[in-house]
Structures are given as C-alpha cells and as structure tokens.
Residue frames as qw, qx, qy, qz and C-alpha x, y, z in Angstrom:
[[0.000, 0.885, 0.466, 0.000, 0.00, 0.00, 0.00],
 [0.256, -0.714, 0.101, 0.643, 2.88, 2.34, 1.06],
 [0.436, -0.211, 0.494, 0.722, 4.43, 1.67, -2.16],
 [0.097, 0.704, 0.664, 0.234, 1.04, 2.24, -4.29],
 [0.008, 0.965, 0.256, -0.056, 0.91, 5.39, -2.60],
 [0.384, -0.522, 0.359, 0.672, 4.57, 6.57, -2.68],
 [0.402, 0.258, 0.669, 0.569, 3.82, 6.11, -7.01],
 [0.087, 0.819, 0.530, 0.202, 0.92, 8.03, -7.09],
 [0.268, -0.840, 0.122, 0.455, 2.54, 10.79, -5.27],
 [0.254, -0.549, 0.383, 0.698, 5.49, 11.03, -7.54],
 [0.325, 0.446, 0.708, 0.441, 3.49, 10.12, -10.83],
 [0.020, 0.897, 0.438, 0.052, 1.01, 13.05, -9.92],
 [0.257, -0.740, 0.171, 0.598, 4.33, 15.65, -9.14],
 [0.367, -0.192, 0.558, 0.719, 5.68, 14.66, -11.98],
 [0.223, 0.429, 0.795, 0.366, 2.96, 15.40, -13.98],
 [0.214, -0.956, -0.196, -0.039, 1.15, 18.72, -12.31],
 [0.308, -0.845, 0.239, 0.366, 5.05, 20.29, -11.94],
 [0.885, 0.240, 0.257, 0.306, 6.55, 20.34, -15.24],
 [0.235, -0.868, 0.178, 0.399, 9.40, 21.92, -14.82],
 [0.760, 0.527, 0.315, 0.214, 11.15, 22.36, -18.06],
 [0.402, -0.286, 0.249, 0.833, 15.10, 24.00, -19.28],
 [0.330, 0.887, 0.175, -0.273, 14.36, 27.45, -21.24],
 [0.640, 0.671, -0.067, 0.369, 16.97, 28.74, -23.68],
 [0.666, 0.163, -0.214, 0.695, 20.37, 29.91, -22.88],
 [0.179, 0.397, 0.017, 0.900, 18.94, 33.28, -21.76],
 [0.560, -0.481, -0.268, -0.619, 16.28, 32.62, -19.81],
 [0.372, -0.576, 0.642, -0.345, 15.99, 30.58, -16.17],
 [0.170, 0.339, -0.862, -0.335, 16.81, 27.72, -15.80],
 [0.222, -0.256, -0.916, -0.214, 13.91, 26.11, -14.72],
 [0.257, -0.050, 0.559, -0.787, 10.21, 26.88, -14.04],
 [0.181, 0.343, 0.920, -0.047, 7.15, 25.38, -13.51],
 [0.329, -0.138, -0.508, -0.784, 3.86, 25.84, -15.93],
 [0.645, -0.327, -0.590, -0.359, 1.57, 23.31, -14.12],
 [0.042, -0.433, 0.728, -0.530, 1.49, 22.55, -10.26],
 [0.564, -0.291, -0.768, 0.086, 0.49, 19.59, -8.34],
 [0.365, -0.492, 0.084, -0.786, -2.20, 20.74, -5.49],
 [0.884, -0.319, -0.339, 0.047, -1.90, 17.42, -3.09],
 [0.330, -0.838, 0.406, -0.155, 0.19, 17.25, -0.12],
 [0.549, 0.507, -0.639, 0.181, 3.74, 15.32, 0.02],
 [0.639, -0.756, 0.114, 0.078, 4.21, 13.97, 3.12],
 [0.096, -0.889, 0.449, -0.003, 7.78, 14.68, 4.35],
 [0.644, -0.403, 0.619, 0.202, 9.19, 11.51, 4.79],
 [0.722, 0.510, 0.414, 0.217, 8.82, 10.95, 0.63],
 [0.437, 0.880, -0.134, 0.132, 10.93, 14.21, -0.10],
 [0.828, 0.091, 0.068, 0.550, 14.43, 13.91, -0.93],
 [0.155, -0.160, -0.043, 0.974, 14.93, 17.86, -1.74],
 [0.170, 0.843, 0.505, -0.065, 13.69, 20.78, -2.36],
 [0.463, 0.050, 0.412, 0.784, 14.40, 23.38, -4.63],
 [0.209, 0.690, 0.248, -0.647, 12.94, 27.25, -5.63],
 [0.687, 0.428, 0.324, 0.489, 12.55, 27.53, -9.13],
 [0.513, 0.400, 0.121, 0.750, 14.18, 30.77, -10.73],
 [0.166, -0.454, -0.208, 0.850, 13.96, 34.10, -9.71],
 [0.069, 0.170, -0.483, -0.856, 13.09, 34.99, -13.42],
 [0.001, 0.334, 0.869, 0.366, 9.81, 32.74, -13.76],
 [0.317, -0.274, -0.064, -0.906, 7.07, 34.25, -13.91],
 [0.815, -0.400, -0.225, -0.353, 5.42, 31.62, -11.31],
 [0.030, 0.458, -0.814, 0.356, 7.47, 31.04, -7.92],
 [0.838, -0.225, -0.099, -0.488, 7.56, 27.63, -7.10],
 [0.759, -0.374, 0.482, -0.226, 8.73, 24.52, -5.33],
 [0.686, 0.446, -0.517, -0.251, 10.56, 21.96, -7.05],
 [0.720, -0.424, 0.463, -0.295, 9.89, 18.72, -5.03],
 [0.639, 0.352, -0.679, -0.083, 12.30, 15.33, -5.57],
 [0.834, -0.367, 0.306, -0.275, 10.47, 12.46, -3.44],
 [0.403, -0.460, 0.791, -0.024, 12.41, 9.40, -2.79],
 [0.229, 0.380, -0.811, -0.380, 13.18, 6.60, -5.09],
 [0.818, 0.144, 0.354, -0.430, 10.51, 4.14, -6.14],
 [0.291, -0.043, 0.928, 0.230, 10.91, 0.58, -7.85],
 [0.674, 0.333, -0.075, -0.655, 8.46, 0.44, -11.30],
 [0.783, -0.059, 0.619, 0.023, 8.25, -2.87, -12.85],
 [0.099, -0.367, 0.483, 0.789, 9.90, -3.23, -16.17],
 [0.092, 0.450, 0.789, 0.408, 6.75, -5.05, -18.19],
 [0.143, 0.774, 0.488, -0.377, 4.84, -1.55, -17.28],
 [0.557, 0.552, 0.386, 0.485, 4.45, 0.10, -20.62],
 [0.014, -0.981, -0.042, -0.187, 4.91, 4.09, -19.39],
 [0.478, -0.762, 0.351, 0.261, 7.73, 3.25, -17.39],
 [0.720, 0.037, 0.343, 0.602, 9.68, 1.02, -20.29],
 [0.342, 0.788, 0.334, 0.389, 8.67, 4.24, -22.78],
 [0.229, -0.946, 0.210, 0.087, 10.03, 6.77, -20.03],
 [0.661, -0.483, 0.393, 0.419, 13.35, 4.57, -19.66],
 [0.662, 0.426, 0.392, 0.475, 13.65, 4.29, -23.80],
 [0.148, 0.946, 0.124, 0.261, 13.22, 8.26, -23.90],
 [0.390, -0.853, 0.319, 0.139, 15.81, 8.93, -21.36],
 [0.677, -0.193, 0.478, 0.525, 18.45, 6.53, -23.09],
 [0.409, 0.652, 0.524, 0.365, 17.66, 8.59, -26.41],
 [0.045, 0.976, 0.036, 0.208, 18.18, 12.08, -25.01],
 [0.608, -0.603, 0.433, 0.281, 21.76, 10.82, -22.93],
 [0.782, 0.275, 0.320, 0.458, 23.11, 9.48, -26.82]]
C-alpha cells in the first residue's frame, strides 16, 4: 500500500510540476503546471525554488526513489526516452 501510494505521489508531481530548461537566456527552470496534493515529508528527498526569473514562484519537489516494474508500458517508454536524449 505504502508503495502504491509513494507512485501516485510522484506520478502526480511529476505530472502537475513540469518543470522544463528554457533557452540559454532565460531561467533555468520553471514550472507551468502545479500539483495541489500534499507530500508527506518523509517521501521528499529535496527541495528546490525555481528561478527568480519565472514568472510563477515555485517549489521543485524530488520524493524518494521508487521501484516500477519493467513489463509496465509508461515506465519502459520513459526509460527508452531517457536513453535517447543521454546518446
């Protein structure tokens, strides 16, 4: 159950806090969307402000490492994308 809920938490950050790199000129990261649930503490790892420059100040929460199974079809697609943007 913990672990069920530890996913949902960090599925639902990631998703409602997409924090995203701007151009060379701009900051370096801020958030567009925001996740409106509560974290509990023991699930964050850091925290982080985003830029000064964004035009929304916000939080940039990194909860604590979860196990996904590989036969789950979002998670192989996430892993394929990340080896693809590291080449």
């Amino acid at each position: 159950m913990k672990t069920t809920v530890g996913l949902l938490l960090l599925l639902l950050t990631v998703y409602h806090c997409a924090a995203i790199p701007l151009n060379e000129s701009s900051p370096g990261e801020c958030c567009f969307t925001f996740f409106t649930g509560r974290i509990p503490a023991k699930n964050v790892v850091s925290v982080t402000k985003t830029h000064r420059g964004c035009l929304e100040k916000a939080f940039v929460y990194v909860t604590t490492e979860i196990c996904v199974s590989q036969s789950v079809t979002w998670a192989q697609k996430a892993f394929n994308q990340q080896q693809i943007n590291a080449e």
